[in-house]
C-alpha positions in Angstrom: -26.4 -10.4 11.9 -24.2 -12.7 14.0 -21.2 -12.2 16.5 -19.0 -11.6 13.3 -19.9 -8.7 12.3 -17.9 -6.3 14.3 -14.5 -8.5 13.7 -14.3 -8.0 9.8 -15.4 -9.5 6.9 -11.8 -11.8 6.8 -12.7 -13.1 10.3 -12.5 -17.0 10.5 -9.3 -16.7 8.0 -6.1 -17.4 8.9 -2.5 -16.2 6.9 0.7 -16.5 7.9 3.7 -13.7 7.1 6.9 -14.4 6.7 8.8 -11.1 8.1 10.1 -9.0 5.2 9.8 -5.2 4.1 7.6 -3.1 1.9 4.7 -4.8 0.1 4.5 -8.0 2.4 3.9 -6.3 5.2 1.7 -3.8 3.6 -0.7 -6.6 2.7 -0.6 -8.3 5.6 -1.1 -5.3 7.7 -4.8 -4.8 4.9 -5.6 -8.3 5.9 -5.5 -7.6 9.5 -7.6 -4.5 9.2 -10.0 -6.7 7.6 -10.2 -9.0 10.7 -8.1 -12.1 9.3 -6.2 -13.9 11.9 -2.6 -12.8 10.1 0.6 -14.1 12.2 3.9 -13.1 11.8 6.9 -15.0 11.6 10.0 -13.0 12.5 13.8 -14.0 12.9 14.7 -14.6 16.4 17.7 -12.5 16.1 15.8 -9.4 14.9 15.7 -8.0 11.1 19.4 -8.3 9.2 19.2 -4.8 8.1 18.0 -2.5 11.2 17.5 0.7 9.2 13.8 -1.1 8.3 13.0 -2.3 11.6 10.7 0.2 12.8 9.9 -1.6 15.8 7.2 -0.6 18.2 6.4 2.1 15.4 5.8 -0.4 13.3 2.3 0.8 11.8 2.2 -2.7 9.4 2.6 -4.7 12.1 -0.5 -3.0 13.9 -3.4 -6.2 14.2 -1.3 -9.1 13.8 0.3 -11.8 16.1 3.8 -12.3 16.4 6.1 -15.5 16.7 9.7 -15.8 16.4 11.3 -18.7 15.2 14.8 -19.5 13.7 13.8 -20.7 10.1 17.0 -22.2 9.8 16.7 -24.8 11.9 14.6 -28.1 11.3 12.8 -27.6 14.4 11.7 -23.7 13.4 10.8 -25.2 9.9 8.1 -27.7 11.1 6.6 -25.0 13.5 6.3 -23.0 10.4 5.0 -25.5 8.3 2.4 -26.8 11.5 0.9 -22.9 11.1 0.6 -23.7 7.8 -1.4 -26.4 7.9 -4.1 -24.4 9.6 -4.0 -21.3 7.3 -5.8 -20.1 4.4 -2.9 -17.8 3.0 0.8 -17.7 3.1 3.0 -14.3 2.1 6.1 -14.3 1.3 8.6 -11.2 0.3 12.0 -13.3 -0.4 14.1 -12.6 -3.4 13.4 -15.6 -5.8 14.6 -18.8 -4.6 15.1 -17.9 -0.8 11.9 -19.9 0.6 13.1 -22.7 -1.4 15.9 -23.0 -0.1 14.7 -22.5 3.3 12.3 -25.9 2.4 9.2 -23.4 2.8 8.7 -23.1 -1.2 5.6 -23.6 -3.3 5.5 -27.2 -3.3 6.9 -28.4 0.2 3.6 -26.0 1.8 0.9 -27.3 -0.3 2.4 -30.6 -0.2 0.8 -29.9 3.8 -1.7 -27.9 3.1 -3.1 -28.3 -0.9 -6.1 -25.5 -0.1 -3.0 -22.7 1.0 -2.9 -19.9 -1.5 0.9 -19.0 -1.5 0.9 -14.9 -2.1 4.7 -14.3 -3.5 5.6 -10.2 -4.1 8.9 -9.0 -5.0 9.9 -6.2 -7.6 11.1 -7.9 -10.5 9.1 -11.0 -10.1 9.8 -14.4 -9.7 11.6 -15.0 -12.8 13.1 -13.0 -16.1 16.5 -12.0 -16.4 16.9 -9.3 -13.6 14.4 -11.1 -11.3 17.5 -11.7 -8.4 19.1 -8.0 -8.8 18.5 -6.2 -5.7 16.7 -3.5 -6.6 13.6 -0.7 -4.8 10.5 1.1 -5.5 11.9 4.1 -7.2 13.9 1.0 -9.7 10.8 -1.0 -10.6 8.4 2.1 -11.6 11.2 3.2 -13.8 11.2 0.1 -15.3 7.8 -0.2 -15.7 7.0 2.8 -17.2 4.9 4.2 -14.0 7.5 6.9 -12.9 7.5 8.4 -16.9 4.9 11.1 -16.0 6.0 11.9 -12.3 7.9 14.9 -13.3 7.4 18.3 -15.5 8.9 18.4 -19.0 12.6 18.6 -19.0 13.0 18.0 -15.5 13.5 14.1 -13.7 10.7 12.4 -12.7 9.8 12.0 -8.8 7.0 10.2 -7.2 6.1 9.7 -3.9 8.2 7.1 -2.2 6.7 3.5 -2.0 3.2 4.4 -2.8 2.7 3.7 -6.8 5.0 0.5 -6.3 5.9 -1.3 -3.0 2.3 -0.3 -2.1 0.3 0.3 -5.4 1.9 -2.1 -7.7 2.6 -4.6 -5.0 0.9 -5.0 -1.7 -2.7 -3.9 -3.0 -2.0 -6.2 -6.0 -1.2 -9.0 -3.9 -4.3 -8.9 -1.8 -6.2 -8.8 -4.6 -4.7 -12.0 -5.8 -4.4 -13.7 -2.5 -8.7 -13.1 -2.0 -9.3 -14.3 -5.5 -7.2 -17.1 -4.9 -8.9 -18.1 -1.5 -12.3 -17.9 -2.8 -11.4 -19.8 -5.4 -10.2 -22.5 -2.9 -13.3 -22.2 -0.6 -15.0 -23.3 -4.3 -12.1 -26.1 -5.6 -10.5 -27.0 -2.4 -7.4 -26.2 -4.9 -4.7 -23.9 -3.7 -1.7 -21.8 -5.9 0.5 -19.6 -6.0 0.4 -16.1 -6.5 2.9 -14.3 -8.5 2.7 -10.7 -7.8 5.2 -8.1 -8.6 5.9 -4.5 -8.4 6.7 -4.0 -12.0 3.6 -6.1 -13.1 1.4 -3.7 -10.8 2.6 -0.9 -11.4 2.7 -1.3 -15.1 -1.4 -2.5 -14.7 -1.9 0.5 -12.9 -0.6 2.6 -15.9 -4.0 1.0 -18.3 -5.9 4.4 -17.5 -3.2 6.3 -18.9 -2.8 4.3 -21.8 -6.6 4.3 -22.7 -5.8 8.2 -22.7 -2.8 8.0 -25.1 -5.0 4.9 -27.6 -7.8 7.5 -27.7 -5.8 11.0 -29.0 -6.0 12.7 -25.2 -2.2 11.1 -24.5 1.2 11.5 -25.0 3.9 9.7 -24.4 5.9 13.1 -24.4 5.4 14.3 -20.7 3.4 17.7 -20.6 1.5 16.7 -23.3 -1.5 14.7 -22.1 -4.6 15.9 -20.1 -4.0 14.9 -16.9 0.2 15.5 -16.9 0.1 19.4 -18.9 -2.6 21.7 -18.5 -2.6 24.7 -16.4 -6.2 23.7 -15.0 -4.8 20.0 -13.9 -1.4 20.8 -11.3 -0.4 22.2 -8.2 0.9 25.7 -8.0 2.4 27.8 -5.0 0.5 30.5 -2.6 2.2 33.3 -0.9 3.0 32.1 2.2 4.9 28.8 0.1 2.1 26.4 1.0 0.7 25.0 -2.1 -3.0 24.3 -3.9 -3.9 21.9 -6.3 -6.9 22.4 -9.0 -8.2 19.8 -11.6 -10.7 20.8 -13.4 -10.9 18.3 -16.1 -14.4 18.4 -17.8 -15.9 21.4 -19.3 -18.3 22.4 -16.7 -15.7 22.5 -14.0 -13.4 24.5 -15.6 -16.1 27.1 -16.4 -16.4 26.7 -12.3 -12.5 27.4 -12.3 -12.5 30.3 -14.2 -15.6 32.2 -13.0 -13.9 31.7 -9.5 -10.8 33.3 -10.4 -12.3 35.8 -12.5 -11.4 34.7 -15.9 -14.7 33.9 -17.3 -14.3 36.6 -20.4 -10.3 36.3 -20.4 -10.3 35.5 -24.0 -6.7 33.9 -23.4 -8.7 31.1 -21.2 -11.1 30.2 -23.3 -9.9 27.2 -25.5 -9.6 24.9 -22.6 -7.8 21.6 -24.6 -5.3 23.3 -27.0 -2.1 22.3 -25.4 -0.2 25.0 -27.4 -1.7 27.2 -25.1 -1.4 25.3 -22.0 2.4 26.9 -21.3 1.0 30.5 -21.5 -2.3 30.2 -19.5 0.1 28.0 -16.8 2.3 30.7 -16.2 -0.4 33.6 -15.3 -2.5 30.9 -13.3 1.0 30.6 -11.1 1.0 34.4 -10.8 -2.2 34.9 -9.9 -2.1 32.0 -7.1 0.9 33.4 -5.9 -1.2 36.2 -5.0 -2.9 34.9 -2.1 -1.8 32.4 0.8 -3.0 29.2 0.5 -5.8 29.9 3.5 -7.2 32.6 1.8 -7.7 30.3 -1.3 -9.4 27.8 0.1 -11.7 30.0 1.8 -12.0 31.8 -1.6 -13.1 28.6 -3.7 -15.2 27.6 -0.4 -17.8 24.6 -1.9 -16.9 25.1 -5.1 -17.3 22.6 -7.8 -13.8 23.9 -9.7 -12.0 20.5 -8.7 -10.2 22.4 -5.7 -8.0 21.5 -2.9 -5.1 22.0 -1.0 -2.1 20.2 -0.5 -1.7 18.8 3.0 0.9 16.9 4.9 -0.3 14.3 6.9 -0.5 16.1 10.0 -2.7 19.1 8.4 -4.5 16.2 7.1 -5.3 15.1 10.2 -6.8 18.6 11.3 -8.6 18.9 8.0 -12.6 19.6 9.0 -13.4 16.6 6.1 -11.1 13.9 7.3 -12.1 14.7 11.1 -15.4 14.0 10.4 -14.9 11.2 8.4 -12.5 10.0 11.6 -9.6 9.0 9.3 -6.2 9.6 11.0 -5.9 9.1 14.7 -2.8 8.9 16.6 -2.2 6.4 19.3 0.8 6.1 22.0 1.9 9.2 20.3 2.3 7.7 16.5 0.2 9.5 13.4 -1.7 6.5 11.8 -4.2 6.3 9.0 -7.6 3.7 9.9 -8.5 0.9 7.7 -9.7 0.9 4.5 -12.2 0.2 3.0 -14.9 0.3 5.1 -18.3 -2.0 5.3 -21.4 -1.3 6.3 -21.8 -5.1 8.1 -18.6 -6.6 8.6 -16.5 -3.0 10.0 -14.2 -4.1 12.8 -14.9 -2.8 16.0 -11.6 -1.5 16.5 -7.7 -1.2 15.1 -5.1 -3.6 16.1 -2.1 -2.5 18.3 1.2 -2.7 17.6 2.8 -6.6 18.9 6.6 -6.4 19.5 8.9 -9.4 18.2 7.6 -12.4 19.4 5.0 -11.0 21.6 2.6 -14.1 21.0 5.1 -17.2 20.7 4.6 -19.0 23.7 0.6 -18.6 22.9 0.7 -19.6 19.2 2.7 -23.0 20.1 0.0 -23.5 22.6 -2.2 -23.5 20.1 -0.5 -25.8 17.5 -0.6 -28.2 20.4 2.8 -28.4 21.7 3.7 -29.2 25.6 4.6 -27.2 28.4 8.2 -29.0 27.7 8.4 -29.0 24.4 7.9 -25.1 24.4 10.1 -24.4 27.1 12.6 -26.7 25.2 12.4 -24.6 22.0 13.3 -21.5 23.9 15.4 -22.5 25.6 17.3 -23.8 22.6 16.9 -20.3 20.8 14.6 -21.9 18.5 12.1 -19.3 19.7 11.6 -16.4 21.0 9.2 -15.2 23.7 9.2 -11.1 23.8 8.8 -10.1 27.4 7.5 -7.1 26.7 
């Protein structure tokens, strides 16, 4: 092993994030985890819309560097564009068009740099005819057919914010593409662009239930299809209104399931698939788990294979005897955070990158890309930059 191996198996790459919401940031934030050198280009003026500027709570921005610089100005462009020339990846998480017309599109960055991957995310994507309508998470699962099953029959669908799109159909889809991509250009010496999109991620992420629906076990009536209807696959309520989930899917398990709860010889139980049934056997599994509190449950079902767990809020999640051991969620300077993943058994980083605040590493990353004492104290000066003193 060498002196890399505690800084991540991304160390010795560079990307460069131009400051955005949602999926961009997300991806960046995986990147850092993963030891790449990611650096952050924010407005000098602070984020147009501050009901998404979390600040110094800013979990995505935890590992990176941060420069501010007014991209409007010919000055700021260059400084961009100088980074650029130095970096393996570029992420972007404009509407359609804006990047261009900032001069920082596609073909204006690998004109400077023709090994940069250039990692575009938006929700729509990057063209079709609603690819400009402003638009969020909840809008481009609904579109894509990913928030159909995120309800009970009859009633609207909900899913948890952000995670199957801005995150799920977005940011993980993107750093997917943006490493496939670069290893391609270690190989070709060839950079591109990567399209991703939450629709087009989301929709991808749906192929699992659509193999379920192609072979007979699907539906595309909610309630209907293995993992959306049966009374052994949901959550249910205990009696002190906490809640407990079981999914007992294959045959085996739910044999586990019932000989737990003391069905075994319940002849009502006993055809497990027929979805006729499924509304019936639902309703006396919700009585009978609203019989105990959700404490006395899990101590009930103990190390039981019956596909068993509760349903935890972060916090509780935190405190949960699995994910303590496994040292998941920590909380530093007093903010609830969830560690890196995935994990490696060479290249793990040593530790978790803190939090920078706006502009925290300007005056250090124009040292870098060579410019003068003068020059530097010029651009600030000018409000070109911005060096956080904090």
């Amino acid at each position: 092993m060498n002196d890399l191996t505690n800084k991540g198996p991304l160390s010795g790459f560079r990307f460069i994030e131009i400051e955005g919401i949602g999926p961009a940031p997300f991806a960046g934030m995986m990147l850092a985890d993963m030891g790449a050198d990611v650096i952050v280009v924010e407005r000098t003026d602070g984020k147009a819309d501050a009901t998404t500027d979390f600040g110094s709570t800013d979990i995505l921005k935890r590992g990176k560097r941060s420069i501010a610089v007014d991209l409007k100005s010919e000055a700021g462009r260059e400084l961009v564009l100088k980074l650029i020339e130095s970096a393996n990846g570029l992420i972007e998480g404009m509407r359609p068009g804006v990047m261009e017309r900032l001069d920082l599109g596609p073909e204006v960055c690998l004109q400077r740099n023709p090994e940069l991957v250039y990692g575009r995310v938006t929700g729509w994507g990057q063209d079709g005819p609603m690819a400009l309508r402003a638009a969020h998470d909840i809008n481009y699962i609904a579109l894509s057919g990913a928030l159909w099953y995120s309800g009970r029959p009859g009633e609207p669908p909900f899913a948890p914010p952000t995670l199957i799109g801005d995150v799920g159909g977005g940011a993980l889809h993107l750093v997917v593409g943006l490493l496939a991509a670069a290893l391609n250009a270690k190989k070709t010496h060839c950079g591109q662009v990567v399209d991703a999109n939450v629709v087009d991620g989301s929709a991808n992420m749906m192929n699992l239930v659509l193999s379920l629906i192609a072979s007979g076990q699907g539906s595309f009536s909610r309630g209907q299809s293995l993992i959306d209807g049966p009374h052994w696959f949901d959550s249910y309520r205990c009696s002190d209104g906490q809640f407990i989930t079981v999914g007992s899917l294959e045959v085996k398990f739910y044999k586990t399931l019932l000989v737990a709860l003391g069905l075994e010889q319940d002849p009502v139980f006993q055809e497990q698939y027929n979805s006729v049934l499924w509304p019936g056997q639902k309703e006396r599994l919700t009585e009978i788990f609203l019989s105990r509190t959700q404490a006395q449950w899990v101590e009930m079902f103990g190390e039981s294979d019956a596909c068993f767990a509760p349903v935890l809020d972060p916090r509780q999640a935190m405190e949960h005897s699995h994910n303590q051991a496994r040292g998941f969620y920590f909380e530093r300077d007093g903010i609830l955070q969830a560690a890196p993943s995935p994990r490696f058994s060479v290249t793990q980083k040593s530790s978790i990158g803190n939090i920078s605040p706006r502009g925290a590493n300007t005056r250090a990353i124009m040292t870098e890309l060579g410019l003068t004492d003068v020059e530097i104290k010029k651009h600030l000066e000018a409000g070109l930059c911005l060096q956080s003193n904090d």
